[in-house]
N, C-alpha and C positions, 0 to 999 in steps of 0.2 A: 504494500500500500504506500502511496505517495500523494505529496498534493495534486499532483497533473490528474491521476485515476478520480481522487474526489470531485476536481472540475468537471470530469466528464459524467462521474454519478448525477451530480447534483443536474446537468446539463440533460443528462437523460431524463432524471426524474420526472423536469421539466416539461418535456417532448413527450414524454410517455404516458401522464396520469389523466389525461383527461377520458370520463366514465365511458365504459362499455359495455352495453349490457348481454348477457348471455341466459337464456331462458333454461336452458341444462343446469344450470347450476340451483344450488338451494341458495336464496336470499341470505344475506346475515344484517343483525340489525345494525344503523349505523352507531359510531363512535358518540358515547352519552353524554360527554363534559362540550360542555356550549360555553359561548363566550357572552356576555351578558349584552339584553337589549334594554337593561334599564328602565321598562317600561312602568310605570307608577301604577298602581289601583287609581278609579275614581275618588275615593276617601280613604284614610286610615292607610295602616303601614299592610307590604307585601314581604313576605320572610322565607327564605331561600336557605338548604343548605348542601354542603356536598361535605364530601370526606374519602380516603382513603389508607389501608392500614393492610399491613404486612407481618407476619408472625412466621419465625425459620430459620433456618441453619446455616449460615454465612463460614465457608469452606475455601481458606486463602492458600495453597499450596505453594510455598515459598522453595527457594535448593536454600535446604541447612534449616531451614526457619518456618516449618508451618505453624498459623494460628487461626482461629475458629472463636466462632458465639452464638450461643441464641439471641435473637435480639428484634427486635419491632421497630420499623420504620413509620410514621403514623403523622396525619393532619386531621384536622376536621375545621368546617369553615362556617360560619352563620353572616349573611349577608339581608337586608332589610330599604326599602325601595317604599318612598312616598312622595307626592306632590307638596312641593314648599313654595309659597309665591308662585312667578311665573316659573319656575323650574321643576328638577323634578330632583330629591337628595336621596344618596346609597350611601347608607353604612354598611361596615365591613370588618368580619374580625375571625382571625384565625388561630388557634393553637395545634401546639404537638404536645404529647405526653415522652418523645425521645427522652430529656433529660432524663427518664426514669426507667424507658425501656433498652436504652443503647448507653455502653459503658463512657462512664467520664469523659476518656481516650478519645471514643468513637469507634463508629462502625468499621474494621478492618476491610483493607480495599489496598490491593498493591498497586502504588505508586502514585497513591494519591495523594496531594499536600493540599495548603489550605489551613491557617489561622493553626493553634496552639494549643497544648494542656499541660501545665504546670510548667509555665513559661517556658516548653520547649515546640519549636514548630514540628507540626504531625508531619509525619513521612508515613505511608502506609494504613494512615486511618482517613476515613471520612466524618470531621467535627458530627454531634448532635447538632440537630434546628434549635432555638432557642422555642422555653415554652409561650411565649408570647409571638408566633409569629406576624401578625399584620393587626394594626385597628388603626382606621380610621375613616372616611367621610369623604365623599363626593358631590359635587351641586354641579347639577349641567343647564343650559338654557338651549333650546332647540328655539330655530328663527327658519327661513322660508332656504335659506342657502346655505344654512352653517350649525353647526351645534358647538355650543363654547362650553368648555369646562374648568375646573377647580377642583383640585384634590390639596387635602391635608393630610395628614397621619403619623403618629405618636409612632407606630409603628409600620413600614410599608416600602411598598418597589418602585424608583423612580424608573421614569422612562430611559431604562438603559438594558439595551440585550433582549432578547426574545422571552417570550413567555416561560417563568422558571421551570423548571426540568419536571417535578413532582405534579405539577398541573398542566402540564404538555400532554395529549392523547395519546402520541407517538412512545410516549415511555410509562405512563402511568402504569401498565402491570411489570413493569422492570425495580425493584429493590433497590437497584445500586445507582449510586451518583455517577453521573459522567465526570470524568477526567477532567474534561473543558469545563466544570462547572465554574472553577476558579476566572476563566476567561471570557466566559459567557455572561451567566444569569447570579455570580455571588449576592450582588448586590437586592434581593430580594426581601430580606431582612434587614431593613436598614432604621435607626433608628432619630425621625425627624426628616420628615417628605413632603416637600410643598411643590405639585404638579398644575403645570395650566398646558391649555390646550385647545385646536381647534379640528372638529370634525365638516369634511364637506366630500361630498362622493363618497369613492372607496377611500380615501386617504383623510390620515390624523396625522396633525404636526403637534409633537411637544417637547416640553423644556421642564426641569425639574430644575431645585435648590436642594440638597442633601447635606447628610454628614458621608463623609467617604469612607471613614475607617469601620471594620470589621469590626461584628459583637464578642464581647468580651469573650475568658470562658467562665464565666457564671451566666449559665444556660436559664436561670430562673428568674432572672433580674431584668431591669430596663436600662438600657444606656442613655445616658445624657443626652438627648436631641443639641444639637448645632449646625449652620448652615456653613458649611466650607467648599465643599464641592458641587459640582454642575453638569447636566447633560439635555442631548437634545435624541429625538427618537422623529422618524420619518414611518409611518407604516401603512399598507396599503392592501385590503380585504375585495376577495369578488368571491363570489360562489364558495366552493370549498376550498380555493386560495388564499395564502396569509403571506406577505413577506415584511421583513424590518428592516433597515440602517439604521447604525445608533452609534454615539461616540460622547464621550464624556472624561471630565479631566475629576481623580480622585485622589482626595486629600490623605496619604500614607496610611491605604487598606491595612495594611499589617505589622502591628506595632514592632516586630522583629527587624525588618526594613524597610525604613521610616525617610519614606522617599515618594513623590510627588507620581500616579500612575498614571495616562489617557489609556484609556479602552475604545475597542472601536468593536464593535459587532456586525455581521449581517447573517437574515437566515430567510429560508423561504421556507412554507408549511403546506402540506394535500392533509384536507381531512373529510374525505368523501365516499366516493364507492370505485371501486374498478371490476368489468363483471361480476357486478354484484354482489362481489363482499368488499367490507367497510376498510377500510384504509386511513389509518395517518402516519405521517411520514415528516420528518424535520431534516433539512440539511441545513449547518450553519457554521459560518467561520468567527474565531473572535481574538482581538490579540491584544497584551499587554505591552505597553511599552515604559520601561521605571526610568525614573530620572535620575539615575543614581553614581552621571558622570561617567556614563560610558552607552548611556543611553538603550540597556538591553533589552530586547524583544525576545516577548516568546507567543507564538500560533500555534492557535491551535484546531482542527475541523474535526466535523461530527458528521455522521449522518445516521438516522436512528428510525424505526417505525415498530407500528403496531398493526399486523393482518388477521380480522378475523378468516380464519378456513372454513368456520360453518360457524355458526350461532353459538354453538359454547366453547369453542375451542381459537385462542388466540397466539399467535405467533408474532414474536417479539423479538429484536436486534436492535445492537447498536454497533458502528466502528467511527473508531477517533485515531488522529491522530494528532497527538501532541506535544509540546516545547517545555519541560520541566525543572524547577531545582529538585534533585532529587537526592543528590549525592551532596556536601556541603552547605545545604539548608541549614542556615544560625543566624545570632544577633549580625547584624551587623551596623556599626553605632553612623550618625549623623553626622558627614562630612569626612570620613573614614571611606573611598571611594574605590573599587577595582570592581574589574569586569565579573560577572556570576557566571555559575558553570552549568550547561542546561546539558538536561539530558533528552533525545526521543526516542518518544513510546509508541505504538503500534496498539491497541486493543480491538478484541472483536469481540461481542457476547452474543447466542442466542439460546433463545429461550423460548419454554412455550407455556400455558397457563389454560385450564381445562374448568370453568364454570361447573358447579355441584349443582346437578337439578333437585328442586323436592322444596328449595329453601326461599321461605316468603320476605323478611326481613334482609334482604338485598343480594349481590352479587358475592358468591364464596364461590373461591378458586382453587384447586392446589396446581400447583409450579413447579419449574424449575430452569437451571439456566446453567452455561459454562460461559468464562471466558477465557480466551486464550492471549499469548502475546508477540504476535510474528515475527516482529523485529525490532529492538531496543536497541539504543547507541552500545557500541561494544565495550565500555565500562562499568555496564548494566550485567555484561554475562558472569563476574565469575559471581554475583548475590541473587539474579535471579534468572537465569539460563532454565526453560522447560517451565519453568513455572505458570499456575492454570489458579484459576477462583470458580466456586461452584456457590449454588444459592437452591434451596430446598425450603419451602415457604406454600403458607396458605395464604390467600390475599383475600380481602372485603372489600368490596367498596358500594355505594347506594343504588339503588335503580332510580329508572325516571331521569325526571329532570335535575337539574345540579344546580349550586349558587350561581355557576359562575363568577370570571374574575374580571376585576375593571383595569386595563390594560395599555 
C-alpha cells in the first residue's frame, strides 16, 4: 500500500458508487445513523437519542510483547430540538462510561499514540473518551437563501476534520480507533466551542474559536474552556454524498510537545445502496504539521467502510496508512528544537458482525475482526515484525431513528 494506490481507491470509489439496482439480490436495510434535519415540533421540545456500545476481547499480538483486555468501548447521546423566536434551538449532550470500562492506560492498539497517562505519552494504547463527551447548544435561522447558525459548547467539535470516527457509519460496528485518529477527527472532545456558520444549497461554510490543547488525563473532569485556536470547514452534501476541506491552526495539542500545530483535512463519504445492499464508505486524508523549528509533517490516509451482505450480517474494513512518532515519543521542552523521528505504518483490518435475531430492545451483534501490518519502516521490524491484533466483541446499538449529530 502507498499513497498513489489510495489516490486511485478513493478515485475509484468515486466513479464507482453510484446505486444499482439488482432485483436477485435480497434488499438490506439502509445504514440507520442520519445526520440531523433539525426540524422543531410545532410547540414544546423534540428529544432524540442514539448510542452505541461494545463488550470483548481486545487481542494485541506483539514479537516478545503480547497484551490483551476485556474492555467496552461505549457512547450514548441525548439531543432535544424546539422553536425559539424566529429560529429553531438543538441541545446536545453526550457521554461515555470508558473511564470505567477501559483501563486508565487505554485501550491496547499497536502503534497507536495520542495524548498520555501518568505523564508519559501512550505508545501502543488508545486514551479512554473522556466521561463528558459533548454538551452544548445550537440556534439556527432558516431565511428564503440561506440558513445561519450558532453553536456554543462547554463541551464539543469545532468544525475541523470529518465527522468523528465513533459516529461515522462506515466504522460504527469497528471497536478500534483509527490510527489517523490523531490526524483526523482528535479534536472532537474539545473543551470551549464557539461555531458560526452558513448553510445555502448542498454547501456549509464554517469557522470555529477553540481551545487547541488535548483533554487532560483525568477522564472524569472538565477542562478549562479558552479560546486560543481556530479553524475553518468547507463541506458539501447531495444525495448519499458527503465531502469536507478543513484546516485549522492548534494551540500545542499535546502538553509533551508544546509547539504550535495547523491540520489540514479532507475526506469524501457514500452512505447509500449499491445493488441493493447498504453501503458506507469514508476515504480521507489529514496531516499535521508542528512548528517545532524544523517544521515536521506527518500524513496520514484512510479508507474505511461498512457492507451490509444481507440484513443481518455486516462487513466491515479499514486500511491507513500512516506518519508516526513511534519510537522516541517524550517530553520535549519549549525552545529545545531538533527534527522528530516518524515512523510508517501500513494497517488493514476486516471484520464482520452478525445481528442476533429474537431481540426487541435494539440491534445485538457478535463480531469479530483481524488486523494485520504489511509494511512498517524497517526500524519497526526487530519490536514488531509479524505482528496481528484480533477483537472478539458483542456490539449494541439502537434501532430506528438516531439523534443524530450537528456537524
Amino acid at each position: 500500500m502507498n499513497s498513489r494506490l489510495i489516490q486511485i481507491l478513493v478515485t475509484t470509489a468515486c466513479i464507482g458508487c453510484p446505486s444499482a439496482r439488482s432485483a436477485a439480490q435480497e434488499p438490506a436495510p439502509p445504514p440507520e445513523h442520519h445526520h440531523p434535519t433539525e426540524a422543531a415540533p410545532a410547540y414544546g421540545w423534540s428529544w432524540s437519542t442514539d448510542g452505541n456500545l461494545f463488550f470483548g476481547r481486545n487481542y494485541q499480538q506483539r514479537k516478545f510483547a503480547d497484551f490483551s483486555a476485556w474492555e467496552s468501548q461505549n457512547w450514548g447521546m441525548l439531543a432535544g430540538t424546539r422553536p425559539l423566536g424566529r429560529g429553531t434551538l438543538t441541545v446536545e449532550s453526550m457521554v461515555s462510561l470508558e473511564p470505567f470500562t477501559i483501563h486508565a492506560e487505554g485501550s491496547p492498539e499497536l502503534f497507536q499514540t495520542g495524548e498520555s497517562y501518568q505523564r508519559v505519552p501512550l505508545v501502543n494504547y488508545q486514551h479512554p473518551h473522556d466521561l463528558l463527551m459533548a454538551l452544548g447548544a445550537r440556534y439556527r435561522v432558516e431565511r428564503r437563501r440561506a440558513t445561519f447558525f450558532f453553536g456554543a459548547a462547554l463541551v464539543g467539535s469545532p468544525a475541523l476534520g470529518p465527522t468523528a470516527f465513533m459516529h461515522r457509519e462506515s466504522a460504527r460496528d469497528n471497536p478500534q480507533a483509527p490510527l489517523s485518529h490523531h490526524s483526523l477527527d482528535s479534536t472532537h472532545i474539545t473543551p470551549g466551542v464557539l461555531t458560526v456558520g452558513v448553510a445555502t444549497g448542498p454547501l456549509t461554510f464554517e469557522a470555529s474559536a477553540f481551545r487547541g490543547e488535548e483533554p487532560d488525563e483525568n477522564r472524569t473532569n472538565i477542562e478549562r474552556p479558552r479560546i486560543n485556536s481556530w479553524s475553518t470547514r468547507i463541506s458539501w452534501r447531495r444525495g448519499p454524498w458527503d465531502a469536507q476541506v478543513s484546516g485549522g491552526r492548534l494551540h500545542e495539542p499535546e502538553w509533551f510537545e508544546p509547539y504550535m500545530v495547523t491540520r489540514l483535512t479532507a475526506s469524501i463519504g457514500f452512505n447509500g445502496t449499491v445493488a441493493t445492499r447498504a453501503l458506507a464508505a469514508t476515504a480521507a486524508w489529514g496531516e499535521n504539521r508542528e512548528y517545532n523549528g524544523f517544521n515536521n509533517v506527518d500524513d496520514s490516509y484512510l479508507i474505511e467502510w461498512d457492507l451490509h451482505a444481507t440484513a443481518k450480517t455486516m462487513f466491515y474494513g479499514r486500511a491507513e496508512r500512516t506518519t508516526k512518532q513511534v519510537l522516541g515519543l517524550g517530553f520535549h521542552p519549549a525552545g529545545f528544537t531538533h527534527p522528530h523521528f516518524y515512523s510508517h505504518i501500513d494497517a488493514v483490518t476486516l471484520g464482520l458482525v452478525r445481528d442476533l435475531p429474537g431481540i426487541e430492545w435494539g440491534r445485538v451483534g457478535a463480531g469479530a475482526d483481524i488486523t494485520v501490518y504489511p509494511r512498517t519502516s524497517p526500524e519497526l521490524t526487530d519490536l514488531y515484525e509479524g505482528s496481528h491484533s484480533y477483537h472478539f466483541f458483542v456490539r449494541w446499538r439502537p434501532r430506528g431513528t438516531s439523534a443524530g449529530h450537528v456537524h
